[in-house]
DRENLO-240340 format. One record per residue (C-alpha): residue in three letters; x negated, y, z negated. Coordinates in steps of 0.5 Angstrom, whole numbers, plus 500, padded with zeros to 3 digits. Layout:
<sites>
ALAXYZ;...
</sites>
This chain:
<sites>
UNK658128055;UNK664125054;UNK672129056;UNK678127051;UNK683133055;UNK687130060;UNK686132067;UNK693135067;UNK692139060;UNK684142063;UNK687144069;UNK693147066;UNK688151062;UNK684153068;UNK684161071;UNK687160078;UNK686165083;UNK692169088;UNK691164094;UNK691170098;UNK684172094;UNK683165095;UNK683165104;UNK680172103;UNK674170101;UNK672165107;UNK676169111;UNK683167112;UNK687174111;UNK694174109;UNK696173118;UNK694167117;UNK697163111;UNK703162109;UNK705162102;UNK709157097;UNK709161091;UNK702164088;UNK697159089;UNK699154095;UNK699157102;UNK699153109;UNK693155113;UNK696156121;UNK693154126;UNK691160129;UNK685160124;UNK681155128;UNK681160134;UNK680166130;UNK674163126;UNK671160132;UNK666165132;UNK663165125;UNK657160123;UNK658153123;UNK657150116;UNK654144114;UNK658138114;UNK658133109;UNK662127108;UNK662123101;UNK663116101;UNK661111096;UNK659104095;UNK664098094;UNK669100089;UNK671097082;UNK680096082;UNK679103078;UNK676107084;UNK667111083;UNK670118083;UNK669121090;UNK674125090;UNK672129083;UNK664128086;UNK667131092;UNK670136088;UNK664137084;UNK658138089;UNK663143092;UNK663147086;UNK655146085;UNK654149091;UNK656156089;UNK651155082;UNK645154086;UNK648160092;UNK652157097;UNK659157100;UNK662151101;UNK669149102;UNK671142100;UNK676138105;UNK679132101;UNK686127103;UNK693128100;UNK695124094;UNK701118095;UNK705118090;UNK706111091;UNK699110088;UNK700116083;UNK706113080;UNK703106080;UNK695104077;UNK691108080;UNK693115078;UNK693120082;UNK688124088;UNK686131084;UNK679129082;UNK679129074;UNK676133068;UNK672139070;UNK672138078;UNK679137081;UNK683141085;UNK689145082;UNK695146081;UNK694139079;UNK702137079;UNK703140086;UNK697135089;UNK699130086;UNK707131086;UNK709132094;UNK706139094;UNK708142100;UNK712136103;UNK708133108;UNK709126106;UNK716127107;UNK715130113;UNK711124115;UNK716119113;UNK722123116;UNK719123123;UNK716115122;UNK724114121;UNK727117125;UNK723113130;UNK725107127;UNK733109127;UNK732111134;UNK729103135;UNK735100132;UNK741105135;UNK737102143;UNK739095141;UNK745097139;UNK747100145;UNK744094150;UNK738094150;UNK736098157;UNK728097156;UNK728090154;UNK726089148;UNK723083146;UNK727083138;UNK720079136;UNK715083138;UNK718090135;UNK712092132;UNK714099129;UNK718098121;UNK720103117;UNK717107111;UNK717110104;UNK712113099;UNK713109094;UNK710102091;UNK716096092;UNK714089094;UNK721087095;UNK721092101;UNK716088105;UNK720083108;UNK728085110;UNK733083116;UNK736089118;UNK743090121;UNK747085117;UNK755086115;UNK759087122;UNK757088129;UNK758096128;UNK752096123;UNK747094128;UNK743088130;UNK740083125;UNK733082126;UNK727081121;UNK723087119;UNK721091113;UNK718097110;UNK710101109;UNK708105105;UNK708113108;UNK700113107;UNK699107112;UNK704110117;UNK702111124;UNK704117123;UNK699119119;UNK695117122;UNK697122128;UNK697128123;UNK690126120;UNK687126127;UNK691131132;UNK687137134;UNK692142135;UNK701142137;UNK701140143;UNK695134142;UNK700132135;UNK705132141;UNK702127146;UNK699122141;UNK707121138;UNK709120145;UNK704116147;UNK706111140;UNK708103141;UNK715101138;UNK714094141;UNK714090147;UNK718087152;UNK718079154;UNK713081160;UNK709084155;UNK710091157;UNK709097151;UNK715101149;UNK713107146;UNK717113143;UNK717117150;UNK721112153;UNK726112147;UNK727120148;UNK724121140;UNK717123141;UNK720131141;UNK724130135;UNK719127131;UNK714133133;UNK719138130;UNK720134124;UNK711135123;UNK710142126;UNK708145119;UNK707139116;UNK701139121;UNK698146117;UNK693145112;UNK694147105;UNK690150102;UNK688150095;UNK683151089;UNK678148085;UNK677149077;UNK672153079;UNK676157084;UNK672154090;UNK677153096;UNK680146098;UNK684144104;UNK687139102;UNK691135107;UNK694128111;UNK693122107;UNK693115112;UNK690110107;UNK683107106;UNK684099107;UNK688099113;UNK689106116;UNK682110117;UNK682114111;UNK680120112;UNK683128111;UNK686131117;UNK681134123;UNK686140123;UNK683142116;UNK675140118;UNK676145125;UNK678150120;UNK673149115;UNK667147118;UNK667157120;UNK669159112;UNK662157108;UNK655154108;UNK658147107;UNK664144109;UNK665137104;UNK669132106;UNK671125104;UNK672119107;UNK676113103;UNK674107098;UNK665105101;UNK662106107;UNK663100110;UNK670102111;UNK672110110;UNK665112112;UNK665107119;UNK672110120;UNK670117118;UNK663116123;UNK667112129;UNK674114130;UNK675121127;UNK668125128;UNK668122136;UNK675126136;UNK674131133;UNK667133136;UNK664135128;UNK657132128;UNK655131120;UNK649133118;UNK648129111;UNK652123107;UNK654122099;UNK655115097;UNK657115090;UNK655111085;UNK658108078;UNK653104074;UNK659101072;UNK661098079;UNK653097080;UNK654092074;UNK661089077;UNK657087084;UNK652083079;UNK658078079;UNK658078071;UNK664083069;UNK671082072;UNK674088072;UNK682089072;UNK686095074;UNK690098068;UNK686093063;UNK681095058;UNK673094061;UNK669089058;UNK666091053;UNK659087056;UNK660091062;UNK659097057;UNK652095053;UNK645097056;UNK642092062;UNK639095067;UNK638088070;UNK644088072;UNK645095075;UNK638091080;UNK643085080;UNK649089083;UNK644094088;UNK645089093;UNK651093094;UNK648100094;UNK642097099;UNK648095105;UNK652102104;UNK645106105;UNK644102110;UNK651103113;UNK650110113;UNK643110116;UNK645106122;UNK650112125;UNK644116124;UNK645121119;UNK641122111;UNK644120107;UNK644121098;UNK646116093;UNK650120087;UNK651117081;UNK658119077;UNK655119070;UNK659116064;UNK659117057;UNK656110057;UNK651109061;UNK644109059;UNK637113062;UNK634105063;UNK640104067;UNK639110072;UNK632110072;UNK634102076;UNK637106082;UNK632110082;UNK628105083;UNK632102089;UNK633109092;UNK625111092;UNK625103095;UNK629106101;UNK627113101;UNK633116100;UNK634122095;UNK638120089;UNK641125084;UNK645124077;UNK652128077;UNK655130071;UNK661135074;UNK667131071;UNK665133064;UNK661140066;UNK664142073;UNK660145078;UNK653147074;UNK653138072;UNK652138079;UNK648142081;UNK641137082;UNK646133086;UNK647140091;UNK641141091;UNK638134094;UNK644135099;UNK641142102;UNK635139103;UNK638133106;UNK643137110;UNK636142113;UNK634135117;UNK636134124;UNK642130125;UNK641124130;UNK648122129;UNK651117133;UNK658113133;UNK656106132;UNK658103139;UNK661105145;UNK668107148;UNK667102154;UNK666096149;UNK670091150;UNK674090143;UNK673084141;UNK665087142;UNK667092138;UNK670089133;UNK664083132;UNK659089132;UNK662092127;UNK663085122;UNK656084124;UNK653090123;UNK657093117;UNK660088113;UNK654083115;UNK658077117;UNK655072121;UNK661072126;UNK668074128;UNK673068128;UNK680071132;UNK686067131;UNK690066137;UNK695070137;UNK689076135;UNK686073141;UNK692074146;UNK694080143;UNK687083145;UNK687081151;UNK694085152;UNK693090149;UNK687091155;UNK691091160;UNK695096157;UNK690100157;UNK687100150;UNK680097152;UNK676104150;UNK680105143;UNK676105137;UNK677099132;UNK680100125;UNK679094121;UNK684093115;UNK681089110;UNK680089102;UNK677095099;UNK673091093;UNK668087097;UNK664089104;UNK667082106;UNK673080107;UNK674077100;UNK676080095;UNK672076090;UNK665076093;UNK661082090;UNK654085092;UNK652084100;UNK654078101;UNK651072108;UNK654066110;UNK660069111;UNK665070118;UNK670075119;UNK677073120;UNK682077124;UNK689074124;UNK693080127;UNK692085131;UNK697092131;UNK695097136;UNK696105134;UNK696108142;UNK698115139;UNK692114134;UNK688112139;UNK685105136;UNK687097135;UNK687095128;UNK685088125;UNK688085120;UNK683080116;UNK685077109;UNK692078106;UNK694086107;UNK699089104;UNK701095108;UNK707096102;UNK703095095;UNK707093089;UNK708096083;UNK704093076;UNK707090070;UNK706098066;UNK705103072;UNK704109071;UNK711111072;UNK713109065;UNK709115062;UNK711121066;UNK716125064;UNK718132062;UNK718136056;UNK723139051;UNK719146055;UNK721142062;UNK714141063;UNK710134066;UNK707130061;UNK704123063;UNK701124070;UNK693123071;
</sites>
């Protein structure tokens, strides 16, 4: 079944709940939520305490296989199974991240999900909402301008100008950004030196917001954040330059959840967005202590495939926040199991090719080496995973009947959703294959140990998860690990920052790919987060905007209405 309305005029014709009916029904009362007009709150902190006590909630997190430049759905499969769960007579709460807008204004739309599954209102999702965003972005900046005001009063900590790692931030997408020399003009502008811009999204910061657990740990972790090193290699952090305080202050509600709805009036929290590729992808562990006490089942998501939110989901946010997931969701599009055939190339912002769009379930086998590797990725952590596949109005029965095939070779349940065309009740064989996937034991289990040595860690998981032959560290890569060691980094997780659209580190490699070693250029450390990054391949932290982004469509109508957002 095909939708024709667009996601924004759908969820304008949606009926929403009061938001206070809406905390009311998974017991937040009014005490608890902060209200920003009718159907909008800030859930206080205060609720993990005061919800301790009730059920724990089966914990659920959808990921999903290698996606297409156009993304496979997870946020409206998450949104969807949420919404299934109260057909077949469950509670459930789903826990999604917050939008950008770089990418909202840019190629890939916003992070609402879409047709009859998405979380409402849809222009406040998409469109700042509550302000946390700006609040991340004022506290990264602020730091940076307190960098910049030590150099320019003599430098008491000894700051080495090249190794000064901490840059500036903005939620918008702008190339001409990466790369600037700031202080230039007279000797009272400040001092010249190279830097350049992130977007907010991949800020350490909202990092920090994502994986805190309360005030006082949001507090510690941006003392604890490195701005750069002296010449001897020594880390100065946002303590030693008096500015972690303020930064706290500046995020203090920002560390609220918010609370939200589905079309179908289901509760979502929805809250902090560090990105995918390069940060660790996953919504705020705040709202999954909150949530994991209102329902049956809390739904959460985890950024791009499983080798990349899902690993990060399963060995950096779950080993902090104690959560054990009970089942898995990968999603799965026949369009992008096509894609991983290698025949299509597919384009953000471009038409699909047309072959891309005629009957082959030849290809859909082709392509499954992909699914293989993610279902494979999730049962190395432990957990059982459920293969979904997000239906489109152009795929074919024989087509489905392929993963299937792949899915009973694995032994893993498979089910097709139709949630964007029909909500809930289009899901409902989806839920009902999650419970029984959620009622087996869970033997989850991080993926290495907090004692490995890094460059371990980080070998374990290219080799385990991408499936890569080795590691091959550039020197500078090697020597700053080595550094950071002796820092005291040695038990940090490991966040590897690579493309999205292949398991690999090249972008145009589809399927499973072998015979491959993973290069790690740069290594950064986030010690507030509390993990090291590897950067492989050529990453972006500041995305560019398209030759016709999105931004050239938004407007307002004659009624001061938004037109154009999707």
């Amino acid at each position: 079944m095909a939708v024709t309305e667009s996601a924004l005029s759908i969820g304008r014709n949606a009926f929403l709940r009061p938001i206070l009916d809406i905390g009311a029904s998974i017991g937040l009362d009014d005490a608890m939520l902060d209200t920003y007009g009718k159907y909008v709150a800030k859930v206080n902190l205060d609720a993990i305490e005061e919800l301790s006590d009730r059920p724990r909630a089966a914990y659920v997190v959808v990921t999903a296989i290698t996606p297409t430049p156009l993304g496979e759905g997870k946020t409206t499969t998450t949104l969807g199974l949420a919404q299934a769960m109260h057909h077949i007579g469950y509670r459930a709460t789903a826990a999604i991240r917050q939008a950008s807008m770089g990418p909202t204004f840019g190629v890939k739309g916003g992070a609402a999900g879409g047709g009859y599954s998405q979380v409402l209102p849809f222009e406040a999702v998409n469109l700042h909402l509550t302000g946390d965003m700006h609040a991340v972005t004022a506290a990264h900046n602020q730091l940076a301008a307190m960098v910049d005001n030590h150099l320019y009063f003599g430098n008491e900590r000894g700051l080495d100008l090249d190794a000064i790692t901490w840059r500036r931030c903005l939620d918008v997408n702008d190339r001409a950004l990466r790369n600037i020399v700031l202080g230039l003009g007279t000797g009272k502008d400040g001092v010249p030196r190279q830097s350049g811009f992130d977007i907010t999204a991949a800020s350490e910061v909202m990092a920090i917001l994502a994986l805190s657990t309360s005030l006082r740990d949001l507090r510690e972790r941006l003392g604890r954040v490195v701005v750069g090193f002296t010449k001897k290699g020594q880390p100065v952090t946002a303590e030693d330059l008096k500015t972690a305080g303020a930064m706290a202050v500046i995020l203090r509600d920002a560390l609220k959840p918010n609370l939200l709805q589905s079309i179908e009036n289901t509760p979502v929290l929805v809250h902090a967005g560090p990105f995918g590729n390069i940060a660790h992808g996953n919504s705020s562990i705040v709202a999954d202590l909150i949530g994991i006490h209102t329902g049956d089942f809390l739904i959460t998501e985890a950024g791009f495939g499983a080798d990349m939110g899902a690993e990060r989901f399963f060995n950096i946010k779950c080993r902090v926040s104690g959560l054990v997931p009970d089942a898995a969701v990968i999603v799965a599009t026949i369009r992008a199991l096509k894609a991983h055939s290698g025949a299509h190339r597919i384009i953000a912002g471009r038409p699909l090719p047309e072959a891309l769009l005629a009957e082959n379930p030849d290809e859909v086998l082709a392509g499954a080496a992909n699914l293989r590797k993610q279902i494979e990725n999730v049962m190395i952590h432990g957990v059982t995973p459920v293969v979904a596949i997000n239906a489109f109005p152009e795929d074919f029965e024989s087509e489905y009947d392929a993963v299937r095939s792949v899915c009973d070779e694995m032994g893993v349940r498979c089910a097709v959703a139709n949630h964007f065309a029909l909500g809930g009740k289009g899901a409902t064989e989806l839920a009902e294959a999650v419970v029984e996937a959620a009622s087996q034991p869970s033997h989850y289990q991080p993926l290495y140990p907090s004692e490995m040595a890094l460059r371990d860690k980080i070998s374990t998981i290219a080799t385990k998860v991408y499936g890569a032959d080795g590691v091959d560290f550039a020197p500078a890569a090697a020597k700053r690990l080595e550094l950071f060691e002796r820092c005291g980094y040695g038990d940090f997780s490991v966040c590897i920052a690579k493309t999205h659209l292949s398991i690999s580190s090249d972008p145009i490699l589809h399927g499973a790919p072998t015979g491959w070693r993973l290069p790690v250029r740069e290594v950064r450390a986030a010690a507030g987060a509390g993990f090291v990054y590897a950067v492989c391949g050529d990453m972006r932290t500041m995305p560019g905007l398209s030759s016709h982004p999105a931004v050239e469509s938004i407007d307002l109508d004659e009624d001061g209405e938004v037109i154009g957002l999707y």
